[in-house]
KOLLUM-199735 format. One record per residue (C-alpha): residue number from 0; residue in three letters; x negated, y, z. Coordinates in steps of 0.02 Angstrom, whole numbers, plus 50000, padded with zeros to 5 digits. Layout:
BEGIN
r seq=NUM, type=ala, u=X, v=Y, w=Z;
...
END
This chain:
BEGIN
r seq=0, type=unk, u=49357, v=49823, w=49472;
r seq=1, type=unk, u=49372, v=49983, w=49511;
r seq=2, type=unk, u=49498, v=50078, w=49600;
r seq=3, type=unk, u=49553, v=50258, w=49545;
r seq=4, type=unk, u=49646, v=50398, w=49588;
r seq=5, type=unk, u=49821, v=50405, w=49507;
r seq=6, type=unk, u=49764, v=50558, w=49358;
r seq=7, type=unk, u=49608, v=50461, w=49329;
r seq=8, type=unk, u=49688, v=50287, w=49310;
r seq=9, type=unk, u=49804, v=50375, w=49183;
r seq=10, type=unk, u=49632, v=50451, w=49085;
r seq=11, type=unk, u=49556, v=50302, w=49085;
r seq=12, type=unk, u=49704, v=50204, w=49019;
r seq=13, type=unk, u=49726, v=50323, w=48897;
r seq=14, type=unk, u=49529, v=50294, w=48841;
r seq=15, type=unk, u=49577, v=50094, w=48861;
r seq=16, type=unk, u=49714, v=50110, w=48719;
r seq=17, type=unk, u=49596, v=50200, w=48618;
r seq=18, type=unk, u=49441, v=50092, w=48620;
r seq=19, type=unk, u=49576, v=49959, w=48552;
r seq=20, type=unk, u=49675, v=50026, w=48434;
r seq=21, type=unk, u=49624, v=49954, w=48292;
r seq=22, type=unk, u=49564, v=49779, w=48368;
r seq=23, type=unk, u=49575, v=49698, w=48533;
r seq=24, type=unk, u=49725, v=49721, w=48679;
r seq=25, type=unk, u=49772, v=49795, w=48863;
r seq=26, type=unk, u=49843, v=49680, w=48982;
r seq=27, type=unk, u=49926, v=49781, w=49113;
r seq=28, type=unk, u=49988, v=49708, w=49279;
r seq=29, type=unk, u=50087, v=49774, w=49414;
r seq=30, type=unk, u=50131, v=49716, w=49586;
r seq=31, type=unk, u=50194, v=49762, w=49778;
r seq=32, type=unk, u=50040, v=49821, w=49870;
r seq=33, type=unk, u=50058, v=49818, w=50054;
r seq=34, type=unk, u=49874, v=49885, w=50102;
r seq=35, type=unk, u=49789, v=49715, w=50163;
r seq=36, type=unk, u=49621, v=49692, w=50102;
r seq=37, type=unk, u=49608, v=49516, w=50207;
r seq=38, type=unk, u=49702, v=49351, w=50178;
r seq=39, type=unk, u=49871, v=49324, w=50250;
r seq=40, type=unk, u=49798, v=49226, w=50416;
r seq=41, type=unk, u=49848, v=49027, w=50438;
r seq=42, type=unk, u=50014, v=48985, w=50546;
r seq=43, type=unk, u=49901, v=48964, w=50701;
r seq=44, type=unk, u=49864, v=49141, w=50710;
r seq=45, type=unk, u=50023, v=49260, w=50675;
r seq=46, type=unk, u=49977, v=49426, w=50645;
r seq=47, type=unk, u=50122, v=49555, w=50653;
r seq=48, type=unk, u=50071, v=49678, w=50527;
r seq=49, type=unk, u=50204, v=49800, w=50442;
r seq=50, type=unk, u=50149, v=49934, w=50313;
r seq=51, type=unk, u=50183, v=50122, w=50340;
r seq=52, type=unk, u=50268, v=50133, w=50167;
r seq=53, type=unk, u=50263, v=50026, w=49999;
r seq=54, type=unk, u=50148, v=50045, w=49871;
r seq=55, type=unk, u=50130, v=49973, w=49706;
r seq=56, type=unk, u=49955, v=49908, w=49641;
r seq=57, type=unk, u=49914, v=49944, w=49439;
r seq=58, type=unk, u=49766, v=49841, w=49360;
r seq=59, type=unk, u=49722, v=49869, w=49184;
r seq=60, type=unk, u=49603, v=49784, w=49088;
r seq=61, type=unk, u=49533, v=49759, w=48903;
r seq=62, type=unk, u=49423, v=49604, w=48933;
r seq=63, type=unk, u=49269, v=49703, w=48998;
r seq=64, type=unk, u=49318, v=49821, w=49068;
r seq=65, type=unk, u=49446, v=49822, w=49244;
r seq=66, type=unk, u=49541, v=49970, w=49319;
r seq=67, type=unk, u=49671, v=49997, w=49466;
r seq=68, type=unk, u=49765, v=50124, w=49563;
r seq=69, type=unk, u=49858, v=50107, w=49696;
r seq=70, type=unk, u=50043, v=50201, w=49705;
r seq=71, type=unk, u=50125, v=50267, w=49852;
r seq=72, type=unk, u=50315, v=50273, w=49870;
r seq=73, type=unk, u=50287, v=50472, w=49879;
r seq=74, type=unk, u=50220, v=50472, w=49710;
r seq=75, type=unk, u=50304, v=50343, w=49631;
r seq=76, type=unk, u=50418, v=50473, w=49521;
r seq=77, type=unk, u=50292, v=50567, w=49450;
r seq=78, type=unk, u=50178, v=50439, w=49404;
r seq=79, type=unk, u=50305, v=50348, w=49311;
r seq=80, type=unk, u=50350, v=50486, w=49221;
r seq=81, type=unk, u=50158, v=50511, w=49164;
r seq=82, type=unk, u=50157, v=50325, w=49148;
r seq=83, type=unk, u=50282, v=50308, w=49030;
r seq=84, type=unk, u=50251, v=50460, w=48908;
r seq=85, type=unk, u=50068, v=50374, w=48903;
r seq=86, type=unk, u=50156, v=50209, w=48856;
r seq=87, type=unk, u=50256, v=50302, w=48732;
r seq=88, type=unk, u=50143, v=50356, w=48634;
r seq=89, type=unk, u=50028, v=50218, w=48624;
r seq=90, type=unk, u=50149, v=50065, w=48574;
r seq=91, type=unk, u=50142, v=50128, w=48413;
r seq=92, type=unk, u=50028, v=49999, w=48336;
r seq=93, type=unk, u=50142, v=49869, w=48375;
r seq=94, type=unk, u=50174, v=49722, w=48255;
r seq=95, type=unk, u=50375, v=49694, w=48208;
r seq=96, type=unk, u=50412, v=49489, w=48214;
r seq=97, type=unk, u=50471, v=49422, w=48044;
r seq=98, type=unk, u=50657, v=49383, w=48045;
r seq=99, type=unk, u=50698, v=49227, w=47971;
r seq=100, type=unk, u=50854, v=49176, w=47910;
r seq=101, type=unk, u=50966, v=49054, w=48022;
r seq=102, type=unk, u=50998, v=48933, w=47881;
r seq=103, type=unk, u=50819, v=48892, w=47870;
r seq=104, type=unk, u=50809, v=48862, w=48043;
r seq=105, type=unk, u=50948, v=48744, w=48059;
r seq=106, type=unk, u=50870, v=48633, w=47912;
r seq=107, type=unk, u=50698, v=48624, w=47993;
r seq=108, type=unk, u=50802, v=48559, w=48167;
r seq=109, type=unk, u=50903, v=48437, w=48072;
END
């Protein structure tokens, strides 16, 4: 895995939807990040540890290859505003789900 700068996570995701366009998928997970790099320790040994700020943790991946970044609460706006215009314009390969009529649903149930 490795672990970018906020601009280059954004390039390289942007490369990511690319490469898969036409076949394959990004899986794209977020979470609270609060700067450990260790294991939370065991009740026997309490270690009072408090973060300077929050950060969020990005991961990105197409199967081979892994990416991160890692958000501060400073930057938070203006990533998600870069974050989501990327998003934007790259969901548009989407499939729409086939709507099926309710009648033929309540026949296969009964």
């Amino acid at each position: 895995m490795v672990l970018l700068e906020n601009d280059s996570f954004l390039t390289e995701l942007t490369r990511l939807f690319q490469k898969c366009r036409t076949s394959g998928s990004v899986v794209i997970t977020l979470k609270k990040y609060d700067g450990r790099t260790k294991p939370v320790p065991r009740k026997g040994h309490p270690e009072n540890y408090e973060p300077a700020d929050n950060k969020c943790l990005l991961r990105a991946s197409d199967g081979k290859k892994k990416i991160s970044t890692v958000v501060s609460s400073k930057e938070v706006i203006k990533f998600q505003m870069a974050y989501s215009n990327l998003l934007r314009a790259h969901m548009d390969g989407l499939k729409k789900k086939d709507k099926k009529s309710k009648s033929k649903k309540t026949k296969a149930t009964q």
